[in-house]
N, C-alpha and C positions, 0 to 999 in steps of 0.2 A: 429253415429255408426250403426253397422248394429249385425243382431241376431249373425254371423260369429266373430264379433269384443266383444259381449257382451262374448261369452262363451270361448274366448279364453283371454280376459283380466280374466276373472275370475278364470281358471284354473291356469293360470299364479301367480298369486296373491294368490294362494292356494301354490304355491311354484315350480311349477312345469317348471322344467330349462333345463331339457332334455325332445322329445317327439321323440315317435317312428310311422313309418309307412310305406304303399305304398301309393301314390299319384293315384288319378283318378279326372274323371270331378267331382265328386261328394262331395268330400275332397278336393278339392282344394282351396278354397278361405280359407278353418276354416284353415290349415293347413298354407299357408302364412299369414294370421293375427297371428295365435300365435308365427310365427318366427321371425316376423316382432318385436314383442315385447322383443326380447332376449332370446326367447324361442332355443335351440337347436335341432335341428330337424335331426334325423337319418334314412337315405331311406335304409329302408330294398329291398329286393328281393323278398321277398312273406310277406303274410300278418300275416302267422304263425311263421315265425320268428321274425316278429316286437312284435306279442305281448309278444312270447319268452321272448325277448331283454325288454322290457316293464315291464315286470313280474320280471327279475331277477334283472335289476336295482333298483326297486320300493324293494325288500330283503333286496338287498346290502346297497345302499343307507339310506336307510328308510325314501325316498321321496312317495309322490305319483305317482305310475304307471301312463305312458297316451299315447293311441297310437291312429293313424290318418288312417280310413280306409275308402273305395269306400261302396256306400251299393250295396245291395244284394248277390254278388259273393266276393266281399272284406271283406264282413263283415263274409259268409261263410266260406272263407279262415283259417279266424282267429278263429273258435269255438274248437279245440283242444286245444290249448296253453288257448284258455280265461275258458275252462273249469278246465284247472290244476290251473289257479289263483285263479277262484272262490274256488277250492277246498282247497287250499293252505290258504285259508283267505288273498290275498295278497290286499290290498288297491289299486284298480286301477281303471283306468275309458278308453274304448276303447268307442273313439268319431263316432260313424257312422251316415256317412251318411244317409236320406232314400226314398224309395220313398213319394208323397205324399199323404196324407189320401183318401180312395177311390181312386188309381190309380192301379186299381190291374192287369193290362190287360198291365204294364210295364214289358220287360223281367225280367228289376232286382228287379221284385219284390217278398220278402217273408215276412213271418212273421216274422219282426227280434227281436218286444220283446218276441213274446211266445218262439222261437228259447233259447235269452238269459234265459230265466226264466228254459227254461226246461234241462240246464248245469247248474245252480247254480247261474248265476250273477241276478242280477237286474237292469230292462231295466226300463230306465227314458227318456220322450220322449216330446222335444222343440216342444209344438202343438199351440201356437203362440207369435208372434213378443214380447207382451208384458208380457209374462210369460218368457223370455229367461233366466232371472237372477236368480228369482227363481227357474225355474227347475234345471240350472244349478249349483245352488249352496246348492240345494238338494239331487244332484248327489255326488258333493262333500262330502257334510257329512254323507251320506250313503256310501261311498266307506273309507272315515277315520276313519268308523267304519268295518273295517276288512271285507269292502267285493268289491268281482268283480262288476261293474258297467257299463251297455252301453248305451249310452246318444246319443239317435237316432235325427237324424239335421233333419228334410222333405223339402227336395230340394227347396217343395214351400213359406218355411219360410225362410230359412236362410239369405237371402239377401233381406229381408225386414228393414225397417227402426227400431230400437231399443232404447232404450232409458238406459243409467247407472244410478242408484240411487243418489239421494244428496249425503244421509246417507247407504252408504253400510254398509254394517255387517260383523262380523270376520266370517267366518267358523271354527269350532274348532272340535276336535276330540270327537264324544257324549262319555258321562260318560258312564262307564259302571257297570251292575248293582248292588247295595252294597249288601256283602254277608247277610243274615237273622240270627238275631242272632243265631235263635234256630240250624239252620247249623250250624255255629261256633263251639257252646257244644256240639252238636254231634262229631266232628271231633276232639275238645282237649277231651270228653272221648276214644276218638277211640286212641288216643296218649297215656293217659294217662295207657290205657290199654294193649299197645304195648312192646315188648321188643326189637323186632328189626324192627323199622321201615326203608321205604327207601322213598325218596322223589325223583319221575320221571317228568323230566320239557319236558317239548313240545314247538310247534309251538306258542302255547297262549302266553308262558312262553318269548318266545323270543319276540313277537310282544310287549306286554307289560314291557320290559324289568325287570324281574323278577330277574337277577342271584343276586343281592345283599339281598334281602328280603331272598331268599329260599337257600341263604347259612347260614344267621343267624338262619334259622329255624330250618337247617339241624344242625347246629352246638348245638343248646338249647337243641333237642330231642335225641342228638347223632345218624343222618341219614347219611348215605355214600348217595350221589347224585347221578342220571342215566339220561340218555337223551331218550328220542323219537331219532331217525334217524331225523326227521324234526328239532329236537331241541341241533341237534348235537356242541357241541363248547361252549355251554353258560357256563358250568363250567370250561373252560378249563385255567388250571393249578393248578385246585383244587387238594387238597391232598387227598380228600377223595372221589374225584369224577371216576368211576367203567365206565366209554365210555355209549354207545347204548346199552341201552335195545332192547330183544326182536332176532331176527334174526342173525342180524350183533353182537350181543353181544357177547365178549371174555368169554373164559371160567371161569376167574377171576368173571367176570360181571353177569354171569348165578348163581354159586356159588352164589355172595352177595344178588340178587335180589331173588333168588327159595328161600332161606332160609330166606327172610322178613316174618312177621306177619303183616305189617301193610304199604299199597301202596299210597304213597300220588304222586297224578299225578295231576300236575295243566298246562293246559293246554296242553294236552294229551290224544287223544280220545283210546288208549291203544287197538287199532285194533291187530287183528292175531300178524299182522306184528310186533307190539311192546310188544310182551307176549308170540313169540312164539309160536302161535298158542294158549296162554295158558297156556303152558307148565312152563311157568317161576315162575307164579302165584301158590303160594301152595293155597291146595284148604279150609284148614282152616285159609286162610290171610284177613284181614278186607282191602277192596279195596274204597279210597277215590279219590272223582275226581271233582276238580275244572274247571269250564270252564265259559267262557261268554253267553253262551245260550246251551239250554241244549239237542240239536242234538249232541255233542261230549260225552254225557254220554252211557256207554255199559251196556249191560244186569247183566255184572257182579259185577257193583258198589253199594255197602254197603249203602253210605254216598255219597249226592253229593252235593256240593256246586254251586252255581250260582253268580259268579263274577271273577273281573279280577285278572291274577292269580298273578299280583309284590302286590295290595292293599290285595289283602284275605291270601297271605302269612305275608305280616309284620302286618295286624289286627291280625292272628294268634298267632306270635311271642310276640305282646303287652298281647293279653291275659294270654298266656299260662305265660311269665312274672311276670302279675298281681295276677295270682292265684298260682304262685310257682310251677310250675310245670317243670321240667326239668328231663334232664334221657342223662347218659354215652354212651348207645347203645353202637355200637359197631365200635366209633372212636377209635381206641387205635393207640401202636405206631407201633405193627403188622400187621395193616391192612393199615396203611400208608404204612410201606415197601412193603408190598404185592402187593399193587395197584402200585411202583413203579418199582416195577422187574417185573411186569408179563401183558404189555402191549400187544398188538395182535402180533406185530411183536417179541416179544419174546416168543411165543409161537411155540414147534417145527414142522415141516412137512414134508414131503419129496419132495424135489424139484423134478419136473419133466421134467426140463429145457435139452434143447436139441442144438444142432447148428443148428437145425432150426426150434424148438419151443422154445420162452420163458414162464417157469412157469407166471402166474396172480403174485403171489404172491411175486417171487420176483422182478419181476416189478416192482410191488407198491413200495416193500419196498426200491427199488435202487433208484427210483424217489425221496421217503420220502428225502432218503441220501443227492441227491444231489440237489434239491429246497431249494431256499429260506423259513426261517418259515413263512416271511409276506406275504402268497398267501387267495387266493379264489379258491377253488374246487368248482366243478362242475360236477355234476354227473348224467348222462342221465336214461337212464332206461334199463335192460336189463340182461344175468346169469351172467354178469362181475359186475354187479354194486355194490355189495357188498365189492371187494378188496378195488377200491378207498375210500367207505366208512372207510374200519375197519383199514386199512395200511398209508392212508393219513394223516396228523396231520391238524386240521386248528388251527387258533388265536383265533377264537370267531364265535360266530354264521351268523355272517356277512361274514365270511370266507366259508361258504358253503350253494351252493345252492343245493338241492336235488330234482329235478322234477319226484318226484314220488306219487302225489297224484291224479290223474289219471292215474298212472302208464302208458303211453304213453313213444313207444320211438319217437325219432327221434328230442325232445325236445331241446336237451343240449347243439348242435352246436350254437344255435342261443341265450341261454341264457349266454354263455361265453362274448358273444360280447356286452349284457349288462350288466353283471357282471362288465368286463372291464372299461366300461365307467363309472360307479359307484364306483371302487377307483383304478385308475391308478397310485394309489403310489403302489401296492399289482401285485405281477403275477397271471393272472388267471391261472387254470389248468383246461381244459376241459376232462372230462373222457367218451369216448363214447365206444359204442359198433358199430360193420361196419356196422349191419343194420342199427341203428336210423342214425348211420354219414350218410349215403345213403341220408337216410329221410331228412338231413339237410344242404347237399349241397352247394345250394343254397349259403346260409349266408355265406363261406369261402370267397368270393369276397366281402361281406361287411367288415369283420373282415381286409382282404388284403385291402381295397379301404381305408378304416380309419385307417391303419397302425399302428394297436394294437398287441402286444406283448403277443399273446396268445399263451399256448401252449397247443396243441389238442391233446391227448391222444389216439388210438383207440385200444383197445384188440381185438383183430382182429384172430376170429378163423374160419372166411369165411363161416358161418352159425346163423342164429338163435337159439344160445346158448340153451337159456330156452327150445325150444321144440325140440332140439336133446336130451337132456339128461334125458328130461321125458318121452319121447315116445319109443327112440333106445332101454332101458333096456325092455319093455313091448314086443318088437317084431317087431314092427309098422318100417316102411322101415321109412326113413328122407331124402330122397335126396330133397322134394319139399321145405326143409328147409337147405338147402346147398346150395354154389355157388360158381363159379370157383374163385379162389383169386387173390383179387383186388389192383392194386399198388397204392392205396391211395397218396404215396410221390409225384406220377407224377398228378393223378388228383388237387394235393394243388398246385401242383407248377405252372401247367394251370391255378390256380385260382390268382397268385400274391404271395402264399405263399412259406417258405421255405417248404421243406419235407424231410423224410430220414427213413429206415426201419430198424426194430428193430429186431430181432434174439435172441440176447444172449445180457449179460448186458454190453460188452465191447463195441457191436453199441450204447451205447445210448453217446458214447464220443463227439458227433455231438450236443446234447443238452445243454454238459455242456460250449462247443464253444459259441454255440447261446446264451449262458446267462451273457458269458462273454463279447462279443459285445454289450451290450445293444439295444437288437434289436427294428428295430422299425416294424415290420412287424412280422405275426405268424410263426411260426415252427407247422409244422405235425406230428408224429409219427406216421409210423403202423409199430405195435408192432405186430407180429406173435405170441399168444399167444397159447400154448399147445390148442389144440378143445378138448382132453379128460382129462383136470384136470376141476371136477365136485366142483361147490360152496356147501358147507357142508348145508348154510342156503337155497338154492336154494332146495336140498334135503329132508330138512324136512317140506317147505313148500307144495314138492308137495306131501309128503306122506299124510296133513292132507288137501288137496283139494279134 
């Protein structure tokens, strides 16, 4: 075996059955050894939509992430997308190439671990022959611990002679760390003293698979449930569960959550975004926050716990149990009903739709109409990304991906096409805005070339949303944020895909065509959506920036 053969039987053997990348001289051999194994192997078009595609499967999935890049300028490629994984906590590992130690007068060379370190991931780097299994399998369990990982090859090893253990070892997911008691009693006094508490699940909450623990918790202390936007779906079909906090939060949802006393957020770093800037959070509320390490704790947490958040909610629930402690809050049979009449899309507005704008809003909600319930959303970054969030419905957390933790657009073209291939029983929905679709191009020929049934959504109001509608009310001219409007249906259709444009909601009867075909190839939308219907959450974020 050779170093190439060690590190990709290993990642292999870690589970990993799809791999994402571009090929160069530099990736090429690790990239056919782990194919060669059964590995499936997806060629992206650029190196930022592989890890894209990498990132959303490793979500959907709940495999580990692994993508195959060229070093120096391949590895470059990829630092956007690998900095939303890192940020995301997504378990991944992006294999680069690199040059070799002291070879610094290479064109392709950079510093790729300070590079990885200085976006969040952690760089682990094969520096000889007989350390290959180790390193890599300490790559491994550092990435199954909830983080971005780049596992630098140096040209000058990788096709050295290698050797496989007798006795290999399991790699397993590290423990994570057990709450302190005296945490604990702080948090069931903090209950114990609550009258209306709400429990907010997050990104943690979903990684850890948390929704059964923190519905029994919610049900003991009588909590109505709220999500992070990252942790959107984990309760879904809960009766008591009130959508996304924070921004995207229905007015129902703003009501239940302003008016808590007591905020248990496990796994949920409870940024702007998910508090409203704040706003959501009364300012005599006791705010609790569970996480795995304690970079997700805010300045405005009471109480914080340190552990994982499915184990510190049902330790919670045992305790709280043990010492009798229970309370009605404010489950009753009226806020059942409530939460059931008063979902976002029944909330009124006034359409602004036109014969040649269609409202966002009822966009979303014609889509909602007529998709399937078993899809995957996907939603890029941008002033439109709120609709798909608050108007879409998913199944479960696995049903949405949301690349907005580096808030980058140009993301969601390329995570659609991994979402896809992560449950091909489910229709993807990609929801972009025309800038990021710009940014993401590229991948439509991958989506068309692997003959995936995506449907691409674009609200398309021929501008940079977000800074026409902060800047145009100030005074400030926007034309450098403008641009003439783009027939998107014919660029998809250049690419292999179907296309068709959207106006009013009688165009979108091409969609419902395309679903009845059981297509095997994507459909496009550009949806002409209104440029002057202004996102309500978009507005309050920028008054408090």
């Amino acid at each position: 075996m050779k170093v190439v053969d060690v590190v990709a039987r290993c990642l292999h053997d870690a589970g990993v059955e799809t791999f994402f990348g571009v090929v160069g001289s530099g990736n090429f051999t690790f990239t056919t050894s782990l194919h060669a194994l059964g590995a499936r192997f997806v060629a992206a078009r650029h190196e930022n939509g592989a890890i894209c595609m990498a990132d959303a499967h490793a979500r959907v999935s709940g495999q580990l992430g692994c993508v195959s890049v060229h070093q120096g300028p391949g590895f470059t490629n990829a630092i956007t997308g690998l900095t939303e994984a890192a940020k995301a906590r997504t378990p991944l590992i992006l294999v680069a190439a690199d040059t070799p130690a002291g070879e610094t007068r290479s064109n392709f060379f950079v510093e790729q671990a300070r590079i990885a370190e200085a976006v969040g991931a952690v760089p682990v780097r094969v520096n000889r022959a007989r350390s290959a299994y180790a390193d890599t399998t300490k790559a491994i369990r550092t990435a199954l611990g909830r983080r971005a990982v780049v596992l630098n090859l140096p040209l000058d090893v990788i096709g050295e002679a290698a050797e496989w253990p007798q006795e290999p070892f399991v790699v397993g997911v590290p423990a994570a760390p057990a709450p302190a008691p005296r945490a604990l009693d702080e948090v069931v006094a903090a209950i114990e003293g609550a009258e209306r508490p709400v429990i907010v699940a997050g990104r943690g909450a979903v990684l850890s698979d948390a929704r059964e623990p923190l519905e029994r918790l919610g049900a003991t202390i009588g909590a109505p449930l709220a999500t992070s936007a990252m942790g959107h779906g984990i309760f879904n079909g809960h009766p008591f569960a009130v959508g996304i906090s924070g921004g995207f939060a229905s007015p129902l949802a703003q009501e239940v959550i302003g008016a808590s006393d007591l905020i248990l957020a496990f796994g949920a770093r409870l940024t702007r975004w998910t508090t409203a800037n704040g706003a959501l959070i009364a300012p005599d509320a006791t705010v609790v926050q569970v996480d795995v390490d304690d970079s997700g704790f805010g300045d405005r947490a009471d109480v914080t716990v340190l552990g994982d958040a499915r184990h510190t909610a049902a330790m919670l629930g045992a305790l709280l149990e043990q010492r009798g402690v229970a309370g009605d809050g404010r489950l009753d049979d009226d806020l059942r009903e409530t939460i059931a009449a008063r979902r976002w899309r029944d909330e009124p507005y006034d359409d602004a739709s036109s014969d040649r704008h269609i409202d966002p809003r009822t966009l979303s909600i014609a889509l909602d109409d007529l998709l399937p319930e078993e899809r995957t959303v996907v939603v890029d970054s941008g002033h439109f990304m709120g609709f798909p969030a608050m108007y879409l419905a998913v199944p479960d957390p696995a049903g949405f991906v949301f690349t907005q933790s580096f808030q980058s657009i140009g993301l969601g073209l390329a995570n659609a096409v991994g979402a896809a291939l992560a449950r091909p029983d489910r229709l993807t929905v990609a929801a972009l805005g025309d800038g990021g679709a710009m940014m993401g191009l590229a991948e439509l020929e991958t989506a068309a070339r692997l003959r995936l049934p995506i449907l691409f959504v674009i609200y398309d109001d021929a501008a940079y949303g977000a800074e026409v509608h902060h800047f145009r009310p100030m005074g400030h001219p926007v034309e450098t944020v403008q641009f003439p409007d783009a027939d998107f249906a014919a660029i998809a259709r250049g690419a292999g895909c179907e296309g068709v444009i959207v106006r009013t909601v009688d165009h979108l009867a091409p969609v419902e065509d395309w679903l009845q075909r059981r297509p095997d190839r994507p459909l496009l939308v550009d949806a002409k959506v209104d440029p002057d219907v202004v996102a309500e959450w978009l507005e309050e974020a920028f008054r408090a920036a």
